[in-house]
C-alpha positions as CSV (number, residue, x, y, z in Angstrom):
1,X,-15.1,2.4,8.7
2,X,-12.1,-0.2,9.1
3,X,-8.8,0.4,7.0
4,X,-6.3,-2.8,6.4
5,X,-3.1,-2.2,6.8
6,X,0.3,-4.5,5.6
7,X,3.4,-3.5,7.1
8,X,6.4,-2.7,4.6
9,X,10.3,-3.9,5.6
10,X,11.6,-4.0,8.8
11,X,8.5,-5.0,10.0
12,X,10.1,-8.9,11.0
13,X,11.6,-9.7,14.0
14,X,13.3,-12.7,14.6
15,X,11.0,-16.2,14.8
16,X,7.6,-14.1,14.8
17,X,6.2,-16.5,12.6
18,X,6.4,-19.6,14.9
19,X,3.2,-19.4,16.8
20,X,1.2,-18.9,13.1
21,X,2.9,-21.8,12.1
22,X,1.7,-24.6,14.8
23,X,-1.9,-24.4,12.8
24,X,-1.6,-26.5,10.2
25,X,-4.0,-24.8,7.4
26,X,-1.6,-21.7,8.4
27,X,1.2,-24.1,7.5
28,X,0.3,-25.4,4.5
29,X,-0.9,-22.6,2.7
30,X,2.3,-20.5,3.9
31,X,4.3,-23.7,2.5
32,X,2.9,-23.3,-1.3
33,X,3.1,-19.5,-1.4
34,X,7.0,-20.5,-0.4
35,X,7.3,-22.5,-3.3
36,X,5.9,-20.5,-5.2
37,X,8.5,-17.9,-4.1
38,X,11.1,-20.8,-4.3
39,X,12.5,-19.9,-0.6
40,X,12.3,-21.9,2.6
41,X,10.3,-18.6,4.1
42,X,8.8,-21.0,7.0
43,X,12.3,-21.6,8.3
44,X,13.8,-17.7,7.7
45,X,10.3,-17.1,10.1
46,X,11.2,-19.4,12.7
47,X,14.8,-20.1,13.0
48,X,16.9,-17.6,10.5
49,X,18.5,-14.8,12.8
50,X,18.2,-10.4,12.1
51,X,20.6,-10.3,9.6
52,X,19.6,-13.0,7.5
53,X,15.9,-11.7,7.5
54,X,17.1,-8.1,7.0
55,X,18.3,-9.5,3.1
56,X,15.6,-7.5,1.0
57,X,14.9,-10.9,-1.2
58,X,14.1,-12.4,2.1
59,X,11.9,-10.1,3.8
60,X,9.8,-8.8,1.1
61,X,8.8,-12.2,0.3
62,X,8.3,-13.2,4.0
63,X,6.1,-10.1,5.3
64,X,3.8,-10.3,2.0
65,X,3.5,-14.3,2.2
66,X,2.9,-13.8,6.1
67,X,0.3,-11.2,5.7
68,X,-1.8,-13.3,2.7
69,X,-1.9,-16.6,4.8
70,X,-3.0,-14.3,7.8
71,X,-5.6,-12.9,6.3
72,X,-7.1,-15.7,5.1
73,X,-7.0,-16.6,8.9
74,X,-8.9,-13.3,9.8
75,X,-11.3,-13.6,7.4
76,X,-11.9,-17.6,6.6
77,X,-14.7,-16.7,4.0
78,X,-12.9,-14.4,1.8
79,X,-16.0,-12.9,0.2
80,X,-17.4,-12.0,3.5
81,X,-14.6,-9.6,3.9
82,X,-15.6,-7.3,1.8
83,X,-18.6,-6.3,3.2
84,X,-16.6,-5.1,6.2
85,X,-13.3,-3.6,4.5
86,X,-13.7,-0.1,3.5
87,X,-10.1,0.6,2.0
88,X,-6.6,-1.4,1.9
89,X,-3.0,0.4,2.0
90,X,0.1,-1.4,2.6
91,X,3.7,0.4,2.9
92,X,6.1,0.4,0.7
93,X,6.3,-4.0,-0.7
94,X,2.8,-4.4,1.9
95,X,1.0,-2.2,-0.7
96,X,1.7,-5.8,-3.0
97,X,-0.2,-7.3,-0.2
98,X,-2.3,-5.0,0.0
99,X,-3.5,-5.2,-4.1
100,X,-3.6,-9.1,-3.6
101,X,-6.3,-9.0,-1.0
102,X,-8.1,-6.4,-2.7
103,X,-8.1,-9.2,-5.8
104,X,-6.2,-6.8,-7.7
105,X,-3.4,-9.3,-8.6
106,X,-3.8,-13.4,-7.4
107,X,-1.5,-14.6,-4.5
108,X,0.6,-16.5,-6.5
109,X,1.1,-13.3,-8.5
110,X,2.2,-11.4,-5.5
111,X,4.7,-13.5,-4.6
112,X,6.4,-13.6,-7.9
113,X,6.6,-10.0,-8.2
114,X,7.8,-9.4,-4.7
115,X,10.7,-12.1,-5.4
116,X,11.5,-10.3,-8.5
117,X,11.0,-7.3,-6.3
118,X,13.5,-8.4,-4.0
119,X,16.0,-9.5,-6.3
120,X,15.8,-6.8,-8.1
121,X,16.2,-4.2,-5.4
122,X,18.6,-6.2,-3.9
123,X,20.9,-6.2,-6.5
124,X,20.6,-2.4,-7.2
125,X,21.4,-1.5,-3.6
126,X,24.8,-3.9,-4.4
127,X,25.7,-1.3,-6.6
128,X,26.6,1.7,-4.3
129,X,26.8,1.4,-0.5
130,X,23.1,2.8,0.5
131,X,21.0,3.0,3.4
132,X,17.7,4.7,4.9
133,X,17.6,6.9,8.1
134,X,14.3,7.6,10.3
135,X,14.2,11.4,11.8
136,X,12.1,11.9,14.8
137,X,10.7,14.7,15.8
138,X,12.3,18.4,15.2
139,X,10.6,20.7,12.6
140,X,9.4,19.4,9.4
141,X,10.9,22.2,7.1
142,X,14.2,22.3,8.8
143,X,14.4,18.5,8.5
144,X,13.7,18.3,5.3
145,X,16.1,21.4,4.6
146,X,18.7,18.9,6.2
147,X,17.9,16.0,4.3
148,X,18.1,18.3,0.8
149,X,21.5,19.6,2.1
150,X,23.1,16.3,2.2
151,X,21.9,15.1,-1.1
152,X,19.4,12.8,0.3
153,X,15.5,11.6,-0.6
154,X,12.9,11.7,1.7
155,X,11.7,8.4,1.2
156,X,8.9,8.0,3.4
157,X,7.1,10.3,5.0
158,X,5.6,8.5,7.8
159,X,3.3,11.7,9.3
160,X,3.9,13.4,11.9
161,X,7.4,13.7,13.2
162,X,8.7,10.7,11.3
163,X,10.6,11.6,7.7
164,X,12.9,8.6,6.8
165,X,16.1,10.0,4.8
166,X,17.9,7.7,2.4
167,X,21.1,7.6,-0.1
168,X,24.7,6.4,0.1
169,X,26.3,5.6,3.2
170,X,28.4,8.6,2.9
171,X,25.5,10.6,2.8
172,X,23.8,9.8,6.1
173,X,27.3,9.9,7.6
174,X,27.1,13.8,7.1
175,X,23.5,13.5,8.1
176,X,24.2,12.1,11.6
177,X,27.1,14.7,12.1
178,X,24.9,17.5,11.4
179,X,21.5,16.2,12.4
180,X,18.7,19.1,12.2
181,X,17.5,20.8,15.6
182,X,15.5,18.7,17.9
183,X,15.4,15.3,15.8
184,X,16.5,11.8,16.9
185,X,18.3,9.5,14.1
186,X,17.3,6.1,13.9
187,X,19.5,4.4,11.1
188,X,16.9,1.3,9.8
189,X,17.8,-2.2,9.0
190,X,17.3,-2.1,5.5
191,X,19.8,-2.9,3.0
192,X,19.6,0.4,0.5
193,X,18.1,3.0,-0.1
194,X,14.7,1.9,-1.0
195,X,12.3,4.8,-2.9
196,X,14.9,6.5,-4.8
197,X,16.6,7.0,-7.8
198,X,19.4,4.5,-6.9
199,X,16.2,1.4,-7.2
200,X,15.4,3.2,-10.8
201,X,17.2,-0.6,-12.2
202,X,14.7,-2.7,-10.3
203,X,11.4,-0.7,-12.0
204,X,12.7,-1.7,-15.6
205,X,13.0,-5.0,-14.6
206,X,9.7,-5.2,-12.7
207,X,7.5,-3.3,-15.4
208,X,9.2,-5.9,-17.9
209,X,7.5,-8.8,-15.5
210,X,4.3,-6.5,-15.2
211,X,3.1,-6.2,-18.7
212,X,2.1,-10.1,-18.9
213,X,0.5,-10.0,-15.5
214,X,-3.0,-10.2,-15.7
215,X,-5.4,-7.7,-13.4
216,X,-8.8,-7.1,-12.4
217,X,-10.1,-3.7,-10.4
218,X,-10.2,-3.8,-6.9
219,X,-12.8,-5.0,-4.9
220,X,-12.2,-2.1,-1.9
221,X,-10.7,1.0,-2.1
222,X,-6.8,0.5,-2.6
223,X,-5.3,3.8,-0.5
224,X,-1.6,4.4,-2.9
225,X,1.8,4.7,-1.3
226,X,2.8,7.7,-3.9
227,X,0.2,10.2,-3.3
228,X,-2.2,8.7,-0.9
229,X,-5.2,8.6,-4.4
230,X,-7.8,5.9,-4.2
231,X,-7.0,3.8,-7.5
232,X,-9.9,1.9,-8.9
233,X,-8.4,0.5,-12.0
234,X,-6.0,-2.3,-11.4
235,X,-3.8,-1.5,-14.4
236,X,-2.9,1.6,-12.3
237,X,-2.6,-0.3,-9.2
238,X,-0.6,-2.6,-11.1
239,X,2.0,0.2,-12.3
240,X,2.1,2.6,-9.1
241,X,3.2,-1.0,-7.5
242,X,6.0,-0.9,-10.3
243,X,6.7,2.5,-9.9
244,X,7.1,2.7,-6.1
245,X,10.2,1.3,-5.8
246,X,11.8,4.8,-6.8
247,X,9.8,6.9,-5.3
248,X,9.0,8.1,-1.9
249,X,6.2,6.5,0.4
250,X,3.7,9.4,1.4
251,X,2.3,7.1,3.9
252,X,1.5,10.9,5.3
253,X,-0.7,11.3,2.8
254,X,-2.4,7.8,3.2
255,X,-3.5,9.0,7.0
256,X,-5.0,12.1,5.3
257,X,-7.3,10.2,2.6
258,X,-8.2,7.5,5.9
259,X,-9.2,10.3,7.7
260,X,-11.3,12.0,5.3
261,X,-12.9,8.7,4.3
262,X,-13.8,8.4,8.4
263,X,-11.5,5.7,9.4
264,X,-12.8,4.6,12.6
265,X,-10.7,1.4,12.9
266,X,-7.2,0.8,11.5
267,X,-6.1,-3.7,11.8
268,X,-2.5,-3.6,10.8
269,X,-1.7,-7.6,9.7
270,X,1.2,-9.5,10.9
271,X,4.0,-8.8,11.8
272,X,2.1,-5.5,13.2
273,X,2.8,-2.9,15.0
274,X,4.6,-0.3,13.1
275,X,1.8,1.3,11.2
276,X,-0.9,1.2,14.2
277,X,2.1,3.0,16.2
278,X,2.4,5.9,13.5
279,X,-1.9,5.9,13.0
280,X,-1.9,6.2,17.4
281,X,-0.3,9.2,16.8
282,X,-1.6,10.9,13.8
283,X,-5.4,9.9,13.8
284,X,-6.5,10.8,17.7
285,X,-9.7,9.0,18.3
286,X,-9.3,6.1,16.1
287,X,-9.2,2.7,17.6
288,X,-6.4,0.6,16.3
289,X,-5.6,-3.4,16.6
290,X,-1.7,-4.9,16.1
291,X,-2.3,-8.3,15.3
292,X,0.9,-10.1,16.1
293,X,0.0,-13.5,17.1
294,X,-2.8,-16.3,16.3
295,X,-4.4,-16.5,19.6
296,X,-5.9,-12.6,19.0
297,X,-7.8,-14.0,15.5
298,X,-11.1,-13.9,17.7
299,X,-10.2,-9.9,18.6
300,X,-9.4,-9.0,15.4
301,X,-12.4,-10.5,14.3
302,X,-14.3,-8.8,16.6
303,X,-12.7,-5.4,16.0
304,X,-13.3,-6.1,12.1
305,X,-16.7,-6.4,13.1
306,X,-17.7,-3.3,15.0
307,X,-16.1,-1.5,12.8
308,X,-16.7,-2.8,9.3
309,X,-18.8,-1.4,6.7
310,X,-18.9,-2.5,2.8
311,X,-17.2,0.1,0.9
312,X,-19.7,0.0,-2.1
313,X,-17.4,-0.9,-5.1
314,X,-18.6,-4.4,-6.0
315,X,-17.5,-5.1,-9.3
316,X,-19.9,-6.8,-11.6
317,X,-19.9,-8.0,-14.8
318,X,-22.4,-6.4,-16.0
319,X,-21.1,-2.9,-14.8
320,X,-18.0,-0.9,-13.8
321,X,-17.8,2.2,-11.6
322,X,-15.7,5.4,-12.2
323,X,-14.8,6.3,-8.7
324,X,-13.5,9.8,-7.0
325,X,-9.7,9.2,-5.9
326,X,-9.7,12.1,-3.3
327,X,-11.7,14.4,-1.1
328,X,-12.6,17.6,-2.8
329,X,-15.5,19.2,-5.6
330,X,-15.9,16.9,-8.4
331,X,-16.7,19.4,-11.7
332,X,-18.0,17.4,-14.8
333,X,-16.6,17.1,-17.8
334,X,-18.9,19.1,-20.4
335,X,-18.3,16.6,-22.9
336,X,-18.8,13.2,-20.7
337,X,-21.8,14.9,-19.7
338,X,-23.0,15.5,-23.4
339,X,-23.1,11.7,-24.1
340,X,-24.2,8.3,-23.7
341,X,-20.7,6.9,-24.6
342,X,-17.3,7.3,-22.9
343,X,-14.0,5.7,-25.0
344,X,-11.3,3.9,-22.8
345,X,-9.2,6.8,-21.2
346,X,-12.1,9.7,-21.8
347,X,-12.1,12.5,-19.1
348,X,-15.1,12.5,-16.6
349,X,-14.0,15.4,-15.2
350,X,-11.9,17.0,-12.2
351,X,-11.3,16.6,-8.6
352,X,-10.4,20.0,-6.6
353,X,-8.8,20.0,-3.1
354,X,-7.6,22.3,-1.5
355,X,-3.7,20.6,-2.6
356,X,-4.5,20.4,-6.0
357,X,-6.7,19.3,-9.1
358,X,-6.6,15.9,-9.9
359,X,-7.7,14.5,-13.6
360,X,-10.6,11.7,-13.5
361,X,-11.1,9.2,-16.4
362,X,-13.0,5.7,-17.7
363,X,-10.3,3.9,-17.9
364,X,-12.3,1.0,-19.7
365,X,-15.0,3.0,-21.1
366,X,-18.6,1.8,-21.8
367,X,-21.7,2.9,-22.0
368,X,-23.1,5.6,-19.7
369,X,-25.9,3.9,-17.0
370,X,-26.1,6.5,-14.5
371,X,-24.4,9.5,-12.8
372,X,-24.0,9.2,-9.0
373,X,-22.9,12.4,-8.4
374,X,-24.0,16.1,-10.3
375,X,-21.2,18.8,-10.9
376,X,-19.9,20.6,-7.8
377,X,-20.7,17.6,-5.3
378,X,-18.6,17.4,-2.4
379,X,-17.0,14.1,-3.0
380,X,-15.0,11.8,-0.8
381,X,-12.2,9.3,-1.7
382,X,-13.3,6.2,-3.6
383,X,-17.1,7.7,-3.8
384,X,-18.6,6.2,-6.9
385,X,-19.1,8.9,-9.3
386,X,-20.6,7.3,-12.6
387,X,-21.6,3.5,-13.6
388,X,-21.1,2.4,-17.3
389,X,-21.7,-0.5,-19.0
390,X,-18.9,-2.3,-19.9
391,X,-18.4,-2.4,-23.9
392,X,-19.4,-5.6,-25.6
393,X,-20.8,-6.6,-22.6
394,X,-24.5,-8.3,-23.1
């Protein structure tokens, strides 16, 4: 089963976008999701130096442009691709990439949210002195003992032996002078304190933008930064996308619903590298593919290939499906099961893991066409549980 992966800030290095750039479809479809972002991202690619491209209403618009041209590059028949994707999951602003190739939101949607992204965050991290700090290795309870001590957020929790620690300045000062047993500091090059409370400015401006944004369900599984859930309903993708920016990546918890889904193969897009490094050393066995550069399109096909399988949620008009967001023992609803007609929002029932119970519901409603699963199945993330006829349709 193959995963996608988009990569989330400090992904770019300096010029990695030259090589992409000498194809000319590459070039021009990177030059109009530029304009539509209204910034010159082919030269802050190419030419513009690390501290230019570390400005967050740079780089969020430059890894999410990068990683849609790209993937129209790995997959030249877009439709094709999803009978070989099984999920999508993109960290922290790659999860916007992510919901665009899933067909959640439209390209040129993306890119106007992530430049409103950017902006926004940007100008909330101008507010008080912030930063993020990565903590490798030492003990996970006495790191994050040492991150609560100082006030801080663990904002991303990045599996095993990698927490990233963020707040003001002064903050990680004390951090670094007191670092927990064992554990290396890596300050970041980010410009604030990304998945806290000090971005809680940027998500009311965002969900201002969001409301007239227009959505359809995903066509994969879409794997969610803030709890690691498959989300089927792109209204929800749509608002966990707002919501993120305050709250903590559990990229940890993404690895857990790829495993349990049986990820076999894990193709981080461009500029890659950082997420296949973390899967290397949290999933043991799976196969992984980095693709940095152009002239590895025939790999990556290749490797999309082998390990590609369809993950079953093709959307039609003339159905929807209700579909499990974790592993664990789905229990019916008594009343779902009593009838032939769900309202939008109505409980299907329950999803028990060994963490916790999770609430499942039609978020469109419909008629009932068939149950795929019985009460007390074992289920697995994104496993179609229930198809219902949209209402009004014919």
């Amino acid at each position: 089963m193959l995963v996608i992966v988009a990569p989330g800030q400090g992904a770019q290095t300096p010029g990695f976008l030259r090589p992409w750039l000498e194809d000319p479809t590459f070039a021009a479809r990177f030059s109009w999701l530029s304009t539509v972002a209204d910034l010159d991202l082919a030269h802050y690619g190419t030419e513009a130096d690390a501290e230019t491209i570390r400005d967050t209403k740079i780089a969020q618009p430059l890894l999410v442009a990068t990683g849609l041209v790209a993937a129209l590059e790995l997959f030249p028949h877009p439709a094709d691709a999803f009978e070989q994707i099984g999920a999508v999951a993109g960290h922290s602003v790659g999860e916007i990439a992510a919901a665009a190739g899933a067909r959640v939101i439209t390209a040129e949607q993306a890119m106007v949210l992530v430049r409103e992204r950017g902006n926004a965050m940007a100008r909330a991290a101008a507010t008080t002195p912030t930063g993020m700090t990565a903590l490798l290795g030492g003990d996970r309870e006495e790191v994050l003992a040492a991150i609560d001590k100082h006030g801080l957020t663990p904002a991303n929790d990045n599996g095993p032996g990698q927490i990233v620690a963020a707040g003001t300045l002064e903050q990680l000062e004390a951090l670094a002078a007191e670092p927990p047993a064992k554990a290396r500091l890596m300050p970041l090059s980010v410009a604030g304190a990304f998945h806290t409370h000090h971005m809680e400015p940027a998500v009311g401006h965002l969900a201002a933008l969001a409301r007239s944004v227009s959505v359809h369900d995903p066509r994969t599984r879409v794997i969610s930064n803030r709890d690691g859930r498959v989300v089927h309903d792109g209204r929800e993708v749509l608002a966990r996308l707002v919501g993120q920016i305050a709250s903590p990546v559990r990229w940890d918890l993404c690895l857990e619903t790829m495993e349990d889904l049986g990820v076999t193969g894990i193709l981080e897009m461009p500029p890659a590298g950082t997420l296949t490094g973390i899967a290397k050393r949290a999933l043991k066995g799976v196969e992984t593919f980095a693709l940095k550069t152009p002239d590895q399109l025939d790999d990556a096909r290749a490797f999309c290939a082998k390990h590609g399988e369809s993950s079953g949620l093709e959307t039609t008009p003339t159905w929807r499906m209700v579909v499990s967001p974790a592993k664990g023992t789905f229990h019916q609803d008594g009343t779902a099961a009593g009838t032939d007609v769900l309202t939008p929002g109505a409980a299907v029932g329950e999803v028990a893991s060994l963490r916790d119970r999770t609430l499942v519901s039609a978020p469109h409603g419909g008629t009932v066409v068939e149950w795929l699963v019985e009460d007390g199945d074992l289920v697995s993330p994104g496993q179609p549980l229930l198809r219902l006829h949209p209402e009004g349709g014919a």
